[in-house]
C-alpha positions in Angstrom: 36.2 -89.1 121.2 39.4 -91.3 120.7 39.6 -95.2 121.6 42.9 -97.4 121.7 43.1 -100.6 120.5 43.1 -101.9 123.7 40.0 -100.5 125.2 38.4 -101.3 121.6 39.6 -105.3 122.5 38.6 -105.3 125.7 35.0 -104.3 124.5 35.4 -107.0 121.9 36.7 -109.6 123.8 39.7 -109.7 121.2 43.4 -110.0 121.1 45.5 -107.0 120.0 48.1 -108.0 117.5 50.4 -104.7 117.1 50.5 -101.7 119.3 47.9 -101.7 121.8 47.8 -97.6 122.0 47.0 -97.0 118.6 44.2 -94.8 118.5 41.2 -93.6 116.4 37.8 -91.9 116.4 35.7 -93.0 113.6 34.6 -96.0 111.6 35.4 -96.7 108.1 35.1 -99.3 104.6 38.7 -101.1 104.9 39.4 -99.6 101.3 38.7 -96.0 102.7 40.7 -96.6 106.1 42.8 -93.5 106.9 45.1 -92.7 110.2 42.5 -92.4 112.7 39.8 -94.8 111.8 38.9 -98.4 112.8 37.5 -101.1 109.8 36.9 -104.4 110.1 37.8 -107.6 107.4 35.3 -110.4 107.1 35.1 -111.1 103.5 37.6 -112.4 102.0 37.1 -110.8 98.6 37.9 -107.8 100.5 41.3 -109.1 101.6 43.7 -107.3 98.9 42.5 -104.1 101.3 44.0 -105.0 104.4 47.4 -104.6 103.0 47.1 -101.0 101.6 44.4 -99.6 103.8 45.5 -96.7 106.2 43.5 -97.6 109.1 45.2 -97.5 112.1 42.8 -100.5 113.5 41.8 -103.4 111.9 39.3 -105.9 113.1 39.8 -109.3 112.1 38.8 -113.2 112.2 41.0 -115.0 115.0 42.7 -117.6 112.6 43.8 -114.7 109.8 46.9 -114.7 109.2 48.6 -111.9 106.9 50.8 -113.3 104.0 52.5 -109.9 104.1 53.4 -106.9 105.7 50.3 -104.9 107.2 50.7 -101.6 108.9 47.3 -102.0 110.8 47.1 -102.6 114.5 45.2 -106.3 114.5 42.1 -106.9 117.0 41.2 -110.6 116.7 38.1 -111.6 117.3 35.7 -115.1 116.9 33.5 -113.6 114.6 34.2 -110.6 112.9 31.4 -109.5 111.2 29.8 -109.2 114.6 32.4 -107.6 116.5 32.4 -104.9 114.4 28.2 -104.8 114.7 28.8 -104.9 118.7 31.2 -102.0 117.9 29.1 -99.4 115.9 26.0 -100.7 118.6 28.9 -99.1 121.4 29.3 -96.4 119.4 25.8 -95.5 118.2 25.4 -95.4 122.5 28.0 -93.0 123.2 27.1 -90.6 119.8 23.7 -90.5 121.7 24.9 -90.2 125.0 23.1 -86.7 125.6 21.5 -86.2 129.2 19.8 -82.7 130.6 17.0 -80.4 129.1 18.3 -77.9 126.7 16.7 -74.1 127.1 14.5 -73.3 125.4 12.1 -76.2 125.3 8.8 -75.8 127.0 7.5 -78.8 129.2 4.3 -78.7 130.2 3.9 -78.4 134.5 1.4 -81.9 134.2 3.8 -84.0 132.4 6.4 -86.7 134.1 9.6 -88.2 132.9 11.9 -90.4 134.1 15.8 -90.7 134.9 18.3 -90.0 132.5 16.5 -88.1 130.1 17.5 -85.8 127.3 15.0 -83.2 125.8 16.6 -81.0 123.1 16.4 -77.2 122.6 13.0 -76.1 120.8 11.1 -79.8 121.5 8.1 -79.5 123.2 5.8 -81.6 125.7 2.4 -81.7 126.1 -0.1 -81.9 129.0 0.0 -85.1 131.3 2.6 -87.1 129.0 4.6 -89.2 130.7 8.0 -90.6 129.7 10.5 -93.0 130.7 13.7 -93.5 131.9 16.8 -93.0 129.3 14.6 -91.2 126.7 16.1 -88.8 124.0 13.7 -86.4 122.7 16.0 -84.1 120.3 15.3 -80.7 119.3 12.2 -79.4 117.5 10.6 -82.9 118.1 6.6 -82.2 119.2 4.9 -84.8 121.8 1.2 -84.0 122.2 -0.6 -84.1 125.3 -1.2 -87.9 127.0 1.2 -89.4 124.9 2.9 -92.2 127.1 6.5 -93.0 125.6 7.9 -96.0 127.4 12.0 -96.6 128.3 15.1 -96.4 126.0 13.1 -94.4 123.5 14.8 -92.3 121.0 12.7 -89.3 118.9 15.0 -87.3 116.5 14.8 -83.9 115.5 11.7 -82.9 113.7 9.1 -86.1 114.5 6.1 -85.4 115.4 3.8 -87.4 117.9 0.4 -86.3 118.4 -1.9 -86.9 121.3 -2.7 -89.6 122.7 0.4 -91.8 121.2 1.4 -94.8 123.1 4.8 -95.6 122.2 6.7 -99.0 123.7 10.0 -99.5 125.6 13.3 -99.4 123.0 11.6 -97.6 119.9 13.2 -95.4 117.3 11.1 -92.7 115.3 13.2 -91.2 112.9 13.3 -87.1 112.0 10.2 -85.9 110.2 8.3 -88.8 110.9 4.4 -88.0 111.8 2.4 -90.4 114.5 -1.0 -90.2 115.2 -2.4 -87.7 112.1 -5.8 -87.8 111.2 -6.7 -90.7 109.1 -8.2 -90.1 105.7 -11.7 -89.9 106.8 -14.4 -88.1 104.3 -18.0 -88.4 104.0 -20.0 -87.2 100.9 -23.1 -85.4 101.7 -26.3 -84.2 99.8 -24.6 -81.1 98.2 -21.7 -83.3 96.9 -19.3 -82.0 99.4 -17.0 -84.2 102.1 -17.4 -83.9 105.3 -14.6 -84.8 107.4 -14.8 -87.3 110.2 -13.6 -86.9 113.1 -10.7 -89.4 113.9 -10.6 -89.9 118.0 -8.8 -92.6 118.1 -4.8 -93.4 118.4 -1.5 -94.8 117.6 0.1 -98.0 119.8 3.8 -98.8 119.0 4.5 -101.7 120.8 8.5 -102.4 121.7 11.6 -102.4 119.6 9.2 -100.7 116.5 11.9 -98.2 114.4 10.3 -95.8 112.2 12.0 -94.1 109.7 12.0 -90.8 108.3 9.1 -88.7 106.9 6.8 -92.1 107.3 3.3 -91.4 108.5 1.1 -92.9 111.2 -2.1 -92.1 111.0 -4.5 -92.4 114.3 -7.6 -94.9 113.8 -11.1 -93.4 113.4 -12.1 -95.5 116.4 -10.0 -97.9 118.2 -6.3 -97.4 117.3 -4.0 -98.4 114.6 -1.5 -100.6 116.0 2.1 -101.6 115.2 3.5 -104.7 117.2 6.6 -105.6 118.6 9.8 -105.6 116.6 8.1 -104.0 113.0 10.7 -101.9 111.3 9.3 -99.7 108.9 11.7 -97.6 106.7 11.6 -94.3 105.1 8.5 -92.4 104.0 5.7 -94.8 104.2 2.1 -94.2 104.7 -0.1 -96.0 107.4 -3.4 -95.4 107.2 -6.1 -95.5 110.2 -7.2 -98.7 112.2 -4.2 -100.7 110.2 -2.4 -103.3 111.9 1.0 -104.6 111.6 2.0 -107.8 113.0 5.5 -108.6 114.8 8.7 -108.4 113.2 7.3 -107.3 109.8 9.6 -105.2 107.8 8.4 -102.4 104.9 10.4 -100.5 102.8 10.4 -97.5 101.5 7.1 -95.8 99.9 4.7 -98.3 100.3 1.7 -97.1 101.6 -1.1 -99.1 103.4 -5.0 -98.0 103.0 -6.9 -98.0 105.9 -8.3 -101.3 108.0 -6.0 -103.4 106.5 -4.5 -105.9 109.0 -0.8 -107.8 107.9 0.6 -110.4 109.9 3.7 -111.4 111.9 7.3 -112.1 109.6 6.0 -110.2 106.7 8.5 -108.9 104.2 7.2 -106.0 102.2 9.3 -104.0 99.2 9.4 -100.5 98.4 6.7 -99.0 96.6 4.4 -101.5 97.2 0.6 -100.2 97.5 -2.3 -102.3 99.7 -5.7 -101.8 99.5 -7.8 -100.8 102.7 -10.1 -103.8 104.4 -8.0 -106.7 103.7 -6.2 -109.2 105.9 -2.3 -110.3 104.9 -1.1 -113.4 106.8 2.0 -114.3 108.4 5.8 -115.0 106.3 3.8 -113.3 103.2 6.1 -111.8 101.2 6.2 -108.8 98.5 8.2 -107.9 95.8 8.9 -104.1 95.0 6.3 -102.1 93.2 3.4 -104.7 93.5 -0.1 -104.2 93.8 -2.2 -105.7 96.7 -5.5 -105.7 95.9 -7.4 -109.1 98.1 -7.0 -111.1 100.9 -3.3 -112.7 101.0 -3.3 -116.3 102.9 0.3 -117.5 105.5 3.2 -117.7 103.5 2.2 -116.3 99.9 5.1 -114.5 97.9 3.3 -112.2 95.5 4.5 -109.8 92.3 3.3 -107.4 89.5 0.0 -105.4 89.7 -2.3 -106.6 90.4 -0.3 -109.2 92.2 0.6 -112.6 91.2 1.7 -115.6 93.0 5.9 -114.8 92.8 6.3 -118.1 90.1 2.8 -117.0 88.7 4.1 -113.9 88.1 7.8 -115.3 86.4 6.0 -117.8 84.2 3.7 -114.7 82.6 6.7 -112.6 81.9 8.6 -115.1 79.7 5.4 -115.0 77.9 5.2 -111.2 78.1 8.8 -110.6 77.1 8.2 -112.5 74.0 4.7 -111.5 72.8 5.9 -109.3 69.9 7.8 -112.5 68.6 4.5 -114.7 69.2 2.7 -112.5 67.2 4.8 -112.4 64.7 4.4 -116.0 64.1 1.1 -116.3 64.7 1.1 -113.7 61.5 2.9 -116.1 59.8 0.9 -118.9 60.4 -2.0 -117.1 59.0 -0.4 -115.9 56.2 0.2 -119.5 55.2 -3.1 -120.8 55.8 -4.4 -118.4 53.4 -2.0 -118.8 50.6 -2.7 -122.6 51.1 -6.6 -122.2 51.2 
């Protein structure tokens, strides 16, 4: 699909400084710009670029002004940084544009959807789920029976949602990703076997939740395991049952949460990071990378290391670390002297 500047300014609200029918139809870095791609300049260590790139369209702050000859086609904008957001936010819209049920998919005769809906080929639907209006369910994605997904919700290829699932209005859930698994839930019994137990509960994902590839879900024992508004969780992390996350908390990748743990609102959680099950995390905590959460975190903590530290804690210790082998070397010393003078 090809744009022209002008049709890309009058999206942006922006002036076109050059010709107004250049065209293009991708995005690109400004050092990577070739004949028919769009950038953008905000930074101005990235300046030098604007002069050699090849884009054919060049997004830039209203009160630039070139010191030399560009070849670019100028949209100028307030702000832009944010135009070109606002741009790839268009674009991500059209890319995903898809309407109609692709053949073959099998709906089940009890489940509803709403308008504008796209189901891709090979995806399948339930009993008695019901969807909303301007869904995208691509192909070989799996929606068990009484799953509710609300509007404006997009499942790529490959995700799985098990029954009972309540997912929110304006939701992402990323290829491969699995919600509403069995939790981990074992019992030993007089033989010194496990028994598994039965997990009946479910997943809520409240509104405007992404969740990323390959990451995990699992449904609650009893009750449900509940994500809130706004969380964004990235790639390939594990949620165990009856967890809570509270709104607008962001996880990276492969951290995994243990079961009945609860973590407040405004949480900001690295990669790698593990949590214990049956403790409470307040609000604003945040985590470095790779730490270890082993006890009850209170509002506004920043923790590192394992087992975690308080974040200056944490910084303190390692100088001390770092130079341990030199300590002890002097400590040697010190007793070597105190000998020789006894």
């Amino acid at each position: 699909m090809k744009f022209t500047a002008e049709q890309i300014a009058e999206v942006l609200e922006g002036k076109v400084v050059g010709n107004p029918e250049a065209e293009v139809s991708e995005l690109s870095k400004i050092e990577e710009g070739h004949s028919s791609s769009l950038t953008f300049l905000s930074n101005p260590k990235y300046t030098q670029y604007i002069y050699t790139t090849n884009a054919a369209i060049c997004i830039v702050n209203e009160d630039f002004e070139p010191e030399k000859e560009i070849t670019s086609t100028l949209i100028k904008v307030k702000d832009a940084y944010q135009a070109f957001t606002k741009l790839l936010q268009y674009y991500n819209q059209v890319k995903h544009s898809k309407t109609g049920i692709e053949n073959p998919s099998y709906i089940a005769s009890s489940a509803k959807y709403g308008e504008n809906i796209y189901i891709g080929a090979f995806a399948y639907i339930g009993e008695n789920v019901v969807i909303g209006d301007n869904v995208k369910i691509y192909p070989n994605a799996y929606i068990g029976d009484n799953t509710k997904i609300g509007d404006n919700v997009m499942v790529f290829a490959g995700a799985k949602i098990y029954s009972e699932t309540v997912i929110g209005n304006n939701c992402v859930i990323h290829g491969g990703a699995i919600v509403g698994a069995d939790g981990f839930g074992f019992a030993p019994n007089e033989k010194g076997e496990y028994d598994k137990v039965p997990q009946i509960g479910n997943v809520i994902i409240e509104d405007n939740v992404d969740v990323g590839a390959g990451t995990s879900i699992d449904r609650a024992t009893l009750g449900s395991t509940v994500i809130k508004k706004g969380v964004k969780l990235d790639n390939q992390i594990q949620i165990a049952h009856n967890v809570e996350i509270g709104e607008n908390t962001v996880i990276a990748a492969q951290t995994g949460v243990a079961g009945s743990t609860k973590i407040g609102k405004n949480c900001i959680i690295g990669g790698q990071v593990g949590i214990v099950g049956h403790i409470t995390i307040g609000d604003r905590v945040r985590i470095q990378a790779q730490s270890g959460i082993g006890r009850n975190v209170k509002d506004g903590e920043a923790l590192q290391g394992s087992p975690a530290l308080g974040y200056n804690d944490y910084n303190k210790a390692y100088v001390h670390f770092k130079n341990l082998p030199k300590s002890i070397k002097t400590l040697h010393n010190l007793e070597k002297k105190l000998n020789n003078n006894g």
